[in-house]
C-alpha positions as CSV (number, residue, x, y, z in Angstrom):
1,X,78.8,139.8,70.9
2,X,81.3,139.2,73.4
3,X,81.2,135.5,74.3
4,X,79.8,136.3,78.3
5,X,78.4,133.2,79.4
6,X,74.9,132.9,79.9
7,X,73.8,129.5,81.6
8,X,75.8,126.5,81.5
9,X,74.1,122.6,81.8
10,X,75.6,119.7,83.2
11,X,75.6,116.6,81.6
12,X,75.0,114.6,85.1
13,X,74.6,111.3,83.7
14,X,76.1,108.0,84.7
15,X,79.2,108.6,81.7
16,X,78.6,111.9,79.7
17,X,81.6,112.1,77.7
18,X,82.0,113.1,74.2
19,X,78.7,115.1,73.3
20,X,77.2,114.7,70.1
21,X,77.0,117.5,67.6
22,X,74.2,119.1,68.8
23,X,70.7,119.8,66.8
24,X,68.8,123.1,67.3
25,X,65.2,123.3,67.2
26,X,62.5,126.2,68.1
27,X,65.0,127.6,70.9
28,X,66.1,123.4,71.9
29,X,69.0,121.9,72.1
30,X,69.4,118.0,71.4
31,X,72.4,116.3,72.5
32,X,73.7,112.5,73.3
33,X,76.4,111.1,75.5
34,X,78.5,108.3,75.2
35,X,76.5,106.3,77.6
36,X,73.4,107.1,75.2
37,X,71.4,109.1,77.1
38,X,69.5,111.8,75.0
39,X,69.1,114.9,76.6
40,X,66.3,118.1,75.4
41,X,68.2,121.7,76.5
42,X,65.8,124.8,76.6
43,X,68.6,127.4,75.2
44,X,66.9,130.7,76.5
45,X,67.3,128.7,80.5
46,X,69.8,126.6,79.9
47,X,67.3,123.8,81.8
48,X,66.5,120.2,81.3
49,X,63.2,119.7,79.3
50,X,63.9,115.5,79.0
51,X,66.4,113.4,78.9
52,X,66.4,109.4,78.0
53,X,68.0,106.3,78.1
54,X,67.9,106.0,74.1
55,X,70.9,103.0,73.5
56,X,73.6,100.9,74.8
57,X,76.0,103.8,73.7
58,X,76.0,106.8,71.6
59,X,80.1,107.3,69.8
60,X,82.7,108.5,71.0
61,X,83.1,110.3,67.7
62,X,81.7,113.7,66.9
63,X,78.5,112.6,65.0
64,X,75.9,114.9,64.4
65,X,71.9,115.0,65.4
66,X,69.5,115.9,62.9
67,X,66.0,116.7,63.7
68,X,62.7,117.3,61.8
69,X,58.8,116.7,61.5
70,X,59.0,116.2,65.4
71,X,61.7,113.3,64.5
72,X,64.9,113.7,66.2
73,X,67.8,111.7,64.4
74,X,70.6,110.2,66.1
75,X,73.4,107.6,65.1
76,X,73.9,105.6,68.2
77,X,75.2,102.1,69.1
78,X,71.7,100.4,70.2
79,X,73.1,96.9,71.6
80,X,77.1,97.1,71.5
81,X,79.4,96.6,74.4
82,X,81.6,98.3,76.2
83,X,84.8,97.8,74.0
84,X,86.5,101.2,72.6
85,X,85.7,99.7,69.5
86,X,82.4,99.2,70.0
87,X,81.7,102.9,70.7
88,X,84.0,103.9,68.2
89,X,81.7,105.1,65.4
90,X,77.6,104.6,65.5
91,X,76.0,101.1,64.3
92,X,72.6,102.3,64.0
93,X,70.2,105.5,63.6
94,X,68.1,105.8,66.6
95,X,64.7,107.9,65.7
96,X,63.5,109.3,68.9
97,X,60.4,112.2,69.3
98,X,61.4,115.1,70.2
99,X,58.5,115.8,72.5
100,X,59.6,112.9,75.3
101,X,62.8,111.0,73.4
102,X,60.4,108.0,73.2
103,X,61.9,105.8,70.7
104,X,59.7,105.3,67.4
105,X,62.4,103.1,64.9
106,X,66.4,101.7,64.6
107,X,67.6,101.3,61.4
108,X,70.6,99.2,61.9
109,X,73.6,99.7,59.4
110,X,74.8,96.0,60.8
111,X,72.6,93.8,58.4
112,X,75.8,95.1,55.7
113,X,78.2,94.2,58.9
114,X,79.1,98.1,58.8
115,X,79.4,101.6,60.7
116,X,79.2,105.0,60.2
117,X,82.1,107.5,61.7
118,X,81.3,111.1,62.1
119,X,77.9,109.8,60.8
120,X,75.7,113.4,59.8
121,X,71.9,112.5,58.6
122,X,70.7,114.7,56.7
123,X,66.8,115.3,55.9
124,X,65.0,116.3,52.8
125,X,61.1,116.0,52.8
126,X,60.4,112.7,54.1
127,X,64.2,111.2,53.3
128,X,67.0,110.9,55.5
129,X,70.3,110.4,53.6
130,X,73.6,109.2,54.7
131,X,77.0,107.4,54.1
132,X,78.9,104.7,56.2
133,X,82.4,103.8,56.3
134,X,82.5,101.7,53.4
135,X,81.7,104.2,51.0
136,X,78.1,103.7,51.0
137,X,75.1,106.0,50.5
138,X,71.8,105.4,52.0
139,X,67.8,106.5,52.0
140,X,65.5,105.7,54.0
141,X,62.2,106.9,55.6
142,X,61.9,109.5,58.3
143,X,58.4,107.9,58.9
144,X,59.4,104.3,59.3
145,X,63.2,104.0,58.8
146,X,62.5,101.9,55.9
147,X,65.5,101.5,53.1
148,X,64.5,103.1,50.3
149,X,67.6,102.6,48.1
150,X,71.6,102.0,48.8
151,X,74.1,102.6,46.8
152,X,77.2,100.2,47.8
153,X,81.1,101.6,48.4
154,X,83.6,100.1,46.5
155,X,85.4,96.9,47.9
156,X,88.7,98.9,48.7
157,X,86.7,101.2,50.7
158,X,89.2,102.4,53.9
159,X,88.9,103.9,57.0
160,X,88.0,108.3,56.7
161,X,86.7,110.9,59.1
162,X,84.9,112.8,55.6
163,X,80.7,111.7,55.6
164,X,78.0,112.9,53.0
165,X,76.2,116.0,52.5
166,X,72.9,117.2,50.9
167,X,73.1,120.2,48.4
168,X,70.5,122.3,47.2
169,X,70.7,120.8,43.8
170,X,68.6,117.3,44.5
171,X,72.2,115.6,45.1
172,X,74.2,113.9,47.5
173,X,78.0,114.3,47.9
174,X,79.4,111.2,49.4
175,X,83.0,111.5,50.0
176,X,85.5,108.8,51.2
177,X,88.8,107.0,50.8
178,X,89.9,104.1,49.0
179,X,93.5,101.9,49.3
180,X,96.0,102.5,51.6
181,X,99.3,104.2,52.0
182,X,100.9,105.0,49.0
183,X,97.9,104.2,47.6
184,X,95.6,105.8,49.5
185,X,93.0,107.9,47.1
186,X,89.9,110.1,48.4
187,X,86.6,109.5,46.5
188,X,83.9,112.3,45.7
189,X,81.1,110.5,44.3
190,X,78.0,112.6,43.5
191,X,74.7,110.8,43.4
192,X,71.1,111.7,42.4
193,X,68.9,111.7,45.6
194,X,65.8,110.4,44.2
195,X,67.3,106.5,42.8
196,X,71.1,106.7,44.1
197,X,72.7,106.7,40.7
198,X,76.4,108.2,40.4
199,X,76.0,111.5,38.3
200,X,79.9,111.7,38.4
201,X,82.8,110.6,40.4
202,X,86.2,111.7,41.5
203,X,89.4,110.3,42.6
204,X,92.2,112.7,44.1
205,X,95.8,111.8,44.7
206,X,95.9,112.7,48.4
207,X,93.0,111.3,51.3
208,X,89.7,113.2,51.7
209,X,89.0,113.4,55.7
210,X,86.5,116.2,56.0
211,X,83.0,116.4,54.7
212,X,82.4,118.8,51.4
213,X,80.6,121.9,51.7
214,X,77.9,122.7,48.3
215,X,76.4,125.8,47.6
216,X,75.6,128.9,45.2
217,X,78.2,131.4,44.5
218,X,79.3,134.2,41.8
219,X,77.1,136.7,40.1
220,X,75.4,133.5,38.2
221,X,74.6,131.3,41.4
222,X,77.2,128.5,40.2
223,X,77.2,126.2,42.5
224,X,80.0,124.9,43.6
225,X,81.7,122.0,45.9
226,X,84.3,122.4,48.4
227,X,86.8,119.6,49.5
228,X,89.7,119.9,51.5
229,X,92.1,117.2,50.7
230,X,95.3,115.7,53.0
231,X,95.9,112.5,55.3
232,X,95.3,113.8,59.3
233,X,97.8,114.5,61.6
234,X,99.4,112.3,64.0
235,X,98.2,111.9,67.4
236,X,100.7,113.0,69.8
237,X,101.2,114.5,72.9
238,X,103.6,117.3,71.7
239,X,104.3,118.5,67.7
240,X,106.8,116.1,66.4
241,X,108.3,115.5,62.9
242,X,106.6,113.2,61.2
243,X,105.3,112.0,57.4
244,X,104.8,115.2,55.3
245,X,101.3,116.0,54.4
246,X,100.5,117.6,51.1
247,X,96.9,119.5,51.7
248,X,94.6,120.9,49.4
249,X,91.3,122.3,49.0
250,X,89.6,122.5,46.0
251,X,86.6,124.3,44.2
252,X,84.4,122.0,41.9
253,X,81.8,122.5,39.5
254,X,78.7,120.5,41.1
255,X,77.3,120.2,37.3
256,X,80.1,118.4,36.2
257,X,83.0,117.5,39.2
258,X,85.6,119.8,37.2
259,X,88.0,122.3,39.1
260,X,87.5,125.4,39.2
261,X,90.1,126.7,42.1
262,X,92.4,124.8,43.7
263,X,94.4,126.5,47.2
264,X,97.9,124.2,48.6
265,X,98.3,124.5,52.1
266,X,101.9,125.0,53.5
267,X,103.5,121.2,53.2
268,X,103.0,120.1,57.3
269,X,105.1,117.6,59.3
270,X,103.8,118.0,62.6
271,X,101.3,116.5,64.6
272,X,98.7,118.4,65.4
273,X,99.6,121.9,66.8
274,X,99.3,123.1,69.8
275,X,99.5,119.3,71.7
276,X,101.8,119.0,74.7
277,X,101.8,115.9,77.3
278,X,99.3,117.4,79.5
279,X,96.7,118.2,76.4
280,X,96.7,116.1,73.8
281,X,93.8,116.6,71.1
282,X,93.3,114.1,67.3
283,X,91.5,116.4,64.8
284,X,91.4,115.6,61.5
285,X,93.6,117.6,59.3
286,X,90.7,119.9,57.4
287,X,87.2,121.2,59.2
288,X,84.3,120.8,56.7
289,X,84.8,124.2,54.8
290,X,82.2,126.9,54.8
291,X,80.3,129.0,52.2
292,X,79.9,132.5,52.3
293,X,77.2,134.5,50.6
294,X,80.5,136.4,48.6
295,X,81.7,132.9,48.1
296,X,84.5,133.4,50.2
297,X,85.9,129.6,51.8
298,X,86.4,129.5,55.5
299,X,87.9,126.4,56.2
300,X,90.0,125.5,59.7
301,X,93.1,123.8,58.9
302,X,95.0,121.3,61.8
303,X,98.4,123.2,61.6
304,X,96.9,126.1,64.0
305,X,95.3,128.5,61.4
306,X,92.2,129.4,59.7
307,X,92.2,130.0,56.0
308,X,89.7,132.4,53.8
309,X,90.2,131.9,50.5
310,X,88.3,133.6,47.5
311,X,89.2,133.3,43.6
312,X,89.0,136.4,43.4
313,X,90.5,136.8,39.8
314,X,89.5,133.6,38.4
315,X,92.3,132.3,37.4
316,X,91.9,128.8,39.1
317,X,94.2,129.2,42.0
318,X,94.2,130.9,45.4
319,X,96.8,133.2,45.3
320,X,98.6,133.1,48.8
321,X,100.3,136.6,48.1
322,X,97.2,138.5,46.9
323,X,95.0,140.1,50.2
324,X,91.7,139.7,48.0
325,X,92.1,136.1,47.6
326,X,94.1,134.5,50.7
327,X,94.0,135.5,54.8
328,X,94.3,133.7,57.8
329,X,93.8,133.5,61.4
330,X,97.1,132.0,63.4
331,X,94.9,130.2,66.8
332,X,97.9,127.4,67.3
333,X,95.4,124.8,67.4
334,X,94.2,121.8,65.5
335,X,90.4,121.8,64.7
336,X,88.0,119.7,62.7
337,X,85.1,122.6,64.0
338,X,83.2,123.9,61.6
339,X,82.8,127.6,61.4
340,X,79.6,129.2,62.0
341,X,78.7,132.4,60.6
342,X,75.8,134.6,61.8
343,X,75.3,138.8,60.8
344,X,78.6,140.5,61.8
345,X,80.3,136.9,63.3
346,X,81.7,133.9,62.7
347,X,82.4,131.1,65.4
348,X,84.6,128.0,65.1
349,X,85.9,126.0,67.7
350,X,89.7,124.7,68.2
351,X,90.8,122.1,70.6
352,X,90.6,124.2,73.5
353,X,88.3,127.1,73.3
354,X,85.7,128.9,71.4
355,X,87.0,131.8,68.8
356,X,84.7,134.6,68.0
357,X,85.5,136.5,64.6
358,X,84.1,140.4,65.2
359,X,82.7,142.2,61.4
C-alpha cells in the first residue's frame, strides 16, 4: 500500500542487463537477461529457486515471458552473436520447464529470415500465438513448438514496437506498420485463432507502436479494442523540437473494426520528456492501454502524463473538458509501462521510478 520495499534480488550473472518482462506463476517470478540466462525468483523471499544458461542471448528489448502447463515461454536469440543487432529483438521462442529451466523445444522465426520485437506469446489451451516484425501471425504447439498455421505480413511490412494480443472473443489482434514516412500507415488486422483467416482489417493514417488492449465493457459487455496511434519520440538526451506528432487512441468495435471513441492527444514536438544528458530513456510514444471493469482507458502517454479517458456520454469522442470523460496524471516522464491495476491501486512504471495510484 505504500511501496516499502520488501526484498530485492540481484541479477549476478556474467551480463544481466535489460530484464525481460517478467511472468508470475504460484508466487514465482520468471525473468531473462540479455546474456540469456533464465532465472526462477520465489516472490514471498525474494531468493533464487534456478537459474539457467537457456541461449546465446535473450533482447535487449522489453519482451515478455509467458508461462503455462509447467511450460515457460521465452523469445530469446538461441545462436546469434554479439552484434547490437543481433540482440536487438528475439529470433526464436525458447520453451524451458519451469521446474529446472531445462530446455524442451526452439521454434526459430529464422526459417522466414525474420524477428520478433517486443515479442509477447500468448497461450490459449494448448496454442501459443504471436506476431513478428513483418506483420505476421503465428500458432504453434505449447507441446512440441510445432507450426500449426501462419498467416504472412504484407511485403511493405516496416519496422514497429506494437505486437499481438489474445482477446476473449477466440481472436487475435495483430497490429503493425506498413510504408514509411509520409507514408507510413499502422495495421490492425484481426484474425480467427483457430485457421488464421483475417476477420477484418484496418489501416490508420498515423503509425501504431503500442500493442491493443481487448475486452468487455458497457452495460451489454461490448467488447471493445483499444489502439493508441502516433510515430515515437525521438531519442535524445534532453527535450528538443523536433517532427510534430499527431497521437490518438481509439475505441473499436471488435465485431466489426468500426470506431466507437476516438481521444487526440495534445500535438507533441519533443523528444521524450523528462531526458537530460545524464539520463537519457527511448519509450515508445503510447503504453499498451488498459481496461477497466467501468471501461474507463488508462493508457501512459511519452509526453510525461497519464491519461483516463471514458466515453462517458457516447458521443464518439473523449471530451478533454468534461471531468467524467478525460483526467490525467502529470509524472514528466516518457513510458511504454503498462499499468497495472489491483483492488484500490493502479501501478505503472515511467523511465525512472515506480508510481503508485491510491483509491
Amino acid at each position: 500500500k505504500d511501496g516499502t520495499l520488501r526484498w530485492s534480488f540481484d541479477l549476478n550473472s556474467e551480463d544481466p542487463q535489460n530484464p525481460s518482462n517478467m511472468a508470475l506463476l504460484d508466487g514465482i517470478a520468471f525473468v531473462c537477461t540479455e546474456d540469456g540466462v533464465a532465472w526462477a525468483i520465489d516472490l514471498v523471499a525474494g531468493l533464487e529457486r534456478w537459474r539457467k544458461k537457456i541461449a546465446t542471448h535473450c533482447s535487449t528489448d522489453p519482451f515478455s515471458i509467458t508461462t503455462a502447463s509447467g511450460v515457460i515461454l521465452i523469445p530469446c536469440n538461441p545462436e546469434n552473436g554479439d552484434e547490437p543487432d543481433s540482440m536487438d529483438g528475439s529470433a526464436a521462442i525458447c520453451a524451458v520447464s519451469e521446474k529446472d529451466g531445462s530446455p524442451k523445444w526452439t521454434y526459430s522465426l529464422s526459417r522466414y529470415d525474420s524477428k520478433g520485437y517486443n515479442l509477447a506469446p500468448s497461450i490459449v489451451g494448448d496454442t501459443v500465438y504471436f506476431s513478428d516484425l513483418a506483420g505476421s501471425s503465428y500458432a504453434i504447439s505449447l507441446e512440441d513448438g510445432k507450426e500449426l498455421w501462419r498467416h504472412p505480413g504484407p511485403q511493405d511490412a516496416t519496422f514497429s514496437t506494437a505486437s499481438a494480443v489474445v482477446g476473449h472473443d477466440g481472436r487475435l489482434y495483430n497490429a503493425f506498420n506498413v510504408g514509411r514516412g509520409a507514408n507510413l500507415k499502422g495495421t490492425l488486422r484481426s484474425l480467427d485463432l483457430q485457421y488464421g483467416d483475417i476477420v477484418w482489417s484496418r489501416s490508420f493514417p498515423e503509425g501504431l507502436n503500442a500493442a491493443p488492449a481487448v475486452g468487455p465493457v458497457g452495460p451489454k459487455n461490448q467488447t471493445v479494442v483499444i489502439v493508441a496511434l502516433g510515430s515515437n519520440p525521438e531519442c535524445l538526451p534532453e527535450p528538443v523540437i523536433g517532427t510534430r506528432k499527431h497521437t490518438e487512441v481509439l475505441a473499436l468495435d471488435a465485431e466489426s473494426g468500426e470506431t466507437l471513441w476516438t481521444f487526440t492527444a495534445p500535438e507533441y514536438s519533443l523528444s521524450c520528456a523528462g531526458n537530460t544528458p545524464t539520463e537519457i530513456c527511448c519509450p515508445s510514444m503510447w503504453s499498451q492501454p488498459t481496461l477497466a471493469l467501468d471501461g474507463r482507458v488508462y493508457v501512459n502517454w511519452s509526453g510525461g502524463k497519464l491519461f483516463a479517458l471514458l466515453d462517458a456520454n457516447g458521443d464518439g469522442i473523449i471530451d478533454a473538458n468534461n471531468p467524467s470523460e478525460f483526467s490525467f496524471y502529470h509524472h514528466g516522464k516518457g513510458s511504454n509501462s503498462q499499468t497495472a491495476m489491483a483492488p484500490g491501486l493502479m501501478v505503472a512504471a515511467v523511465c525512472n521510478q515506480v508510481l503508485g495510484y491510491l483509491d
